[in-house]
C-alpha positions as CSV (number, residue, x, y, z in Angstrom):
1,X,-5.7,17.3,12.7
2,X,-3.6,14.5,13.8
3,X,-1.8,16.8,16.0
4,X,-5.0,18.0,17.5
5,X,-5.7,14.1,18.2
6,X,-2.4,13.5,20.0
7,X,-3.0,16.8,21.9
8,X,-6.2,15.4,23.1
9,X,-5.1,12.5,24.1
10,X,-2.0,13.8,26.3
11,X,-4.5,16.0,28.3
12,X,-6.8,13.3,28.7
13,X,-4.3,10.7,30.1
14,X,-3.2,13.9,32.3
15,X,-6.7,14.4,33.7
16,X,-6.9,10.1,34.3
17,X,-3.8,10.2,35.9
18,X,-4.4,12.9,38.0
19,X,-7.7,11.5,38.9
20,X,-6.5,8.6,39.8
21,X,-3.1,9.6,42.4
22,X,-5.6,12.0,44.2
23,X,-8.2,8.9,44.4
24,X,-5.6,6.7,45.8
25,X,-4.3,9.3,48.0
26,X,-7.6,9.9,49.1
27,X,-9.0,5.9,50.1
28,X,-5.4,5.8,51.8
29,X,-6.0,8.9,54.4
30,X,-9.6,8.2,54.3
31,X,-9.3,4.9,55.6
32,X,-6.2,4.0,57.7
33,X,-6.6,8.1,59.6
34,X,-10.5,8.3,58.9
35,X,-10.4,12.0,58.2
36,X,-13.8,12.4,57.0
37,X,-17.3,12.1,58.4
38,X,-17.8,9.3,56.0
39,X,-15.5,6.9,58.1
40,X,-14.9,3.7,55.6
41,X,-14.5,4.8,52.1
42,X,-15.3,2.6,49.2
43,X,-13.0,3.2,45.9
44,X,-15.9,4.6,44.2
45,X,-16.1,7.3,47.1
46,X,-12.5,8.4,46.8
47,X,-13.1,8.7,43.3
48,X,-16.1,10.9,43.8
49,X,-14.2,12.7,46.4
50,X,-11.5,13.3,44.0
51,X,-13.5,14.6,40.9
52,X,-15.9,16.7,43.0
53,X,-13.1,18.6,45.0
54,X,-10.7,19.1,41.7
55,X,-13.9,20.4,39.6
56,X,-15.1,22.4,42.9
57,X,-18.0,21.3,42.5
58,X,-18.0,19.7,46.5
59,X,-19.6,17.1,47.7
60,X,-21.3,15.3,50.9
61,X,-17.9,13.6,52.0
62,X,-16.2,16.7,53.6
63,X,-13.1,16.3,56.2
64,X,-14.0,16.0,59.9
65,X,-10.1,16.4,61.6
66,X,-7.8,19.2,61.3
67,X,-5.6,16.5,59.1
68,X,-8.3,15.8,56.7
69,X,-8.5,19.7,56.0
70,X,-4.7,19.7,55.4
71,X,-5.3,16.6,53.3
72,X,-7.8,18.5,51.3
73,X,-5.8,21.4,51.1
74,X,-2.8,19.5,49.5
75,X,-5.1,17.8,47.1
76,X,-6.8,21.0,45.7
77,X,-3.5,23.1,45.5
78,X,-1.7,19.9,43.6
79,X,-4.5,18.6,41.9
80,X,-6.7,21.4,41.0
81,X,-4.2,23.4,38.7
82,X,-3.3,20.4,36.4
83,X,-7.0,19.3,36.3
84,X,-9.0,22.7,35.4
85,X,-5.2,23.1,33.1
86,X,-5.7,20.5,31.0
87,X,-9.5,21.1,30.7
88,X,-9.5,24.5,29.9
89,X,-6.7,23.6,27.0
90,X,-8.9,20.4,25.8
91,X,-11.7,23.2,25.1
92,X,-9.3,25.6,23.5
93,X,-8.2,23.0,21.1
94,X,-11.4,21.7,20.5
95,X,-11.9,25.7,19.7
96,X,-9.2,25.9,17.5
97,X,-9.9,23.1,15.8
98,X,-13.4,24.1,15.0
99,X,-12.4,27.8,14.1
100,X,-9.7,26.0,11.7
101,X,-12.4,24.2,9.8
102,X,-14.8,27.1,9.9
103,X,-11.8,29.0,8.1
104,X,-11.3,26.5,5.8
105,X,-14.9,26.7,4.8
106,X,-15.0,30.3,4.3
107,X,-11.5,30.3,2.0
108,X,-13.7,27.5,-0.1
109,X,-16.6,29.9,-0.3
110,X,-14.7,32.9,-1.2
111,X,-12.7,30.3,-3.9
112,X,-15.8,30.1,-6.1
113,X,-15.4,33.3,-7.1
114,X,-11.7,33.3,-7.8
115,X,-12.9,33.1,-11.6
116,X,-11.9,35.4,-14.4
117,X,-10.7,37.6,-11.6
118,X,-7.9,39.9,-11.5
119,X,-5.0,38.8,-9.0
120,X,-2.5,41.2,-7.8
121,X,0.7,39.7,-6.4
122,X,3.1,41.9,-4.5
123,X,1.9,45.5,-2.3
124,X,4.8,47.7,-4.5
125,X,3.5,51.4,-5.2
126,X,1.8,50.7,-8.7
127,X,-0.4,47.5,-7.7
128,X,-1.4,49.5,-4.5
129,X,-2.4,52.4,-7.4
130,X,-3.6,49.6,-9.4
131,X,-6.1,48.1,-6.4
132,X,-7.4,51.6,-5.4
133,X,-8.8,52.0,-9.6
134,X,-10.0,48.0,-9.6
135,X,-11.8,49.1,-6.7
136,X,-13.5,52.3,-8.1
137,X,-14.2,50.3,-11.1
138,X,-15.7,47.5,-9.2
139,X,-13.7,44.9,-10.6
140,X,-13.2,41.0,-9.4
141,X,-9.6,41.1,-8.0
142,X,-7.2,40.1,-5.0
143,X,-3.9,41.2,-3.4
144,X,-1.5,38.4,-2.7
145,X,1.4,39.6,-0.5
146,X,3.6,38.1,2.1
147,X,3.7,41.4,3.8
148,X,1.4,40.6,7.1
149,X,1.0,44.8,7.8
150,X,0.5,46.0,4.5
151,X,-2.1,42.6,4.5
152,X,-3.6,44.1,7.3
153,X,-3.8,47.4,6.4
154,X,-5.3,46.5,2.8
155,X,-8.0,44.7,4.8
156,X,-9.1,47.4,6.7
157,X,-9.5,49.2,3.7
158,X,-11.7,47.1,2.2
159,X,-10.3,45.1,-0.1
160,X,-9.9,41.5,-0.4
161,X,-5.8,40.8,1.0
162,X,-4.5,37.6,1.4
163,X,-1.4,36.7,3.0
164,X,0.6,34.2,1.5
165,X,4.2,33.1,1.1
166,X,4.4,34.2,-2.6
167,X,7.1,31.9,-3.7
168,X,5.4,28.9,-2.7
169,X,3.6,26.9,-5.4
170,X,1.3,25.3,-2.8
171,X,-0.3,28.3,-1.1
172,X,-0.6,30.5,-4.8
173,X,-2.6,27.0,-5.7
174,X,-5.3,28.1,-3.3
175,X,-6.5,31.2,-5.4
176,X,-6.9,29.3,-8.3
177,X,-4.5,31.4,-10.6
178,X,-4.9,29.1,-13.5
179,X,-8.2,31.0,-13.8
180,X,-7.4,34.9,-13.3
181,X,-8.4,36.8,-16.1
182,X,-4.9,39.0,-15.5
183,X,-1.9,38.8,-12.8
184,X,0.2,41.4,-12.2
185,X,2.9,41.0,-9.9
186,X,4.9,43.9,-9.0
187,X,7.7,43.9,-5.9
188,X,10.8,45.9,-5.2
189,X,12.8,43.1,-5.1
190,X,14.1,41.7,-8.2
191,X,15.1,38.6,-6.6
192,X,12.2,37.9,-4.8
193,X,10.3,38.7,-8.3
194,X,11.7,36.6,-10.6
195,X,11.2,34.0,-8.5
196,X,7.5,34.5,-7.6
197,X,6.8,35.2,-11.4
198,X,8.8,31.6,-12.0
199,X,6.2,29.7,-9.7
200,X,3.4,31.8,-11.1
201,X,4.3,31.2,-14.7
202,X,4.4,27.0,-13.9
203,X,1.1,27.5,-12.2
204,X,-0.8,29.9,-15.0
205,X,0.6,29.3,-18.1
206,X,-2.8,30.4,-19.8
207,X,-3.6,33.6,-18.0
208,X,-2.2,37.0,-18.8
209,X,0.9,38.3,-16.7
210,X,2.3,41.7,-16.3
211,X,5.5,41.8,-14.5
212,X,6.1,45.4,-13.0
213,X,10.1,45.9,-12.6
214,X,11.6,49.0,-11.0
215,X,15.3,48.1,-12.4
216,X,16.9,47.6,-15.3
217,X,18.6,44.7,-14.2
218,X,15.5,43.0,-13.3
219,X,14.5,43.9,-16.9
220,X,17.4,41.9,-18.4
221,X,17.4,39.1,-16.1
222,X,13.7,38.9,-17.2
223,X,14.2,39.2,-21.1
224,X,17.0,36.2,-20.8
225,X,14.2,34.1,-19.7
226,X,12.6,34.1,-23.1
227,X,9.0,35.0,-21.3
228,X,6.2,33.5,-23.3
229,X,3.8,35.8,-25.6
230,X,1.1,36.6,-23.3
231,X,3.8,37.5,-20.6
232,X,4.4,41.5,-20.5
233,X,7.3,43.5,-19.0
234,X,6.6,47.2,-17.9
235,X,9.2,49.5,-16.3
236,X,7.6,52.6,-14.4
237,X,10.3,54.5,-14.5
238,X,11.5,53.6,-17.9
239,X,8.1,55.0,-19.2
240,X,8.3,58.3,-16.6
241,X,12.0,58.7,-18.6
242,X,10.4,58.7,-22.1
243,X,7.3,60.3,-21.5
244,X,9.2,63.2,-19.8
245,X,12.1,63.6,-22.7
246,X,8.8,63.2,-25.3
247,X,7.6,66.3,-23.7
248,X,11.3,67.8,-23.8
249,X,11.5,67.0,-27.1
250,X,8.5,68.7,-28.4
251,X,8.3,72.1,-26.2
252,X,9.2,74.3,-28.7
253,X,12.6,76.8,-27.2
């Protein structure tokens, strides 16, 4: 907001000043060459000159000589840019500004139902499983992910994708994770993982967390960080391994 403000302010003093050179420039020419049909020109008609000609809007003081056309001339191709400029980027602000707080409104909203919900951190292949059966099922639940195309393309889908820096403890804040019935947070890098589950686990210590790894060294780096009780490790491919030398081990030869 404060930025907006100084934003504002620069344009406006840009219009002013602009306003005022070309009202100067105009009561000068008007008066010592007497350009225009209006011979004597008082300031308040060089200003009206000025705004009327820079907003083309036009006005009943028009230029009588062949210099007050040039004058005119100079004055709309110098003026006329900065002015309709720094209008056109007062109203896109303004805009912006007024989109910003409509968004803001609509995250507030859709924050009264972050309750008991289900929150998905990460876009790896078994939350991406994961949200397709919450969906089916129609579950509460959200996809976190600083991934802006898999954001997109989970959007366009259907479901309800956020993206967020996932590592930072101010943006996670926003979905209200003290309150998720269950996060799972599931990423192919380990790094990146531990990390988000650190800032997760200071943020929910209450709710349930299952932290999908896809190494074993992820696994132990986890497991050194004593995880609380209602904190669960699962390896995919650890469980793929068993459940395929389980079936091994009980065809008969």
């Amino acid at each position: 907001m404060a930025s907006f403000s100084l934003k504002l302010i620069v344009y406006i003093i840009l219009i002013l000043v602009t306003i005022v050179v070309g009202s100067l420039a105009t009561y000068t020419v008007g008066n010592y060459y007497q350009v225009f049909n209006l011979k004597k020109l008082s300031y308040l008609d060089a200003v009206y000159f000025t705004v009327t000609t820079l907003s083309t809007v036009g006005s009943n003081i028009v230029p009588d000589t062949n210099l007050g056309m040039i004058f005119e001339t100079l004055l709309i191709i110098s003026g006329l840019g900065v002015f309709l400029g720094a209008l056109s980027l007062i109203a896109g602000e303004v805009m912006e500004d007024r989109m910003d707080k409509l968004t803001g409104s609509i995250v507030g909203i859709q924050k009264r139902f972050f309750k008991n919900h289900i929150v998905l951190i990460g876009t790896d292949s078994v939350n991406l499983v994961l949200a397709e059966n919450l969906k089916k099922l129609n579950k509460n639940f959200i996809i976190l992910s600083s991934d802006s195309n898999e954001v997109d393309k989970l959007k366009n889908l259907g479901y309800k994708a956020f993206m967020v820096d996932v590592t930072s403890e101010a943006e996670l804040k926003k979905f209200t994770l003290e309150k998720a019935f269950e996060i799972i947070i599931d990423m192919s890098n380990s790094s990146m993982l531990l990390y988000t589950f650190l800032v997760v686990n200071s943020i929910s210590k209450e709710s349930d967390k299952i932290i999908i790894i896809h190494s074993q060294e992820a696994e132990k780096r986890l497991a050194d960080l004593n995880l609380p009780a209602n904190c669960t490790i699962i390896n995919p491919s650890s469980l793929v391994a068993v459940n395929i030398i389980n079936s091994l081990t009980n065809k008969p030869e």
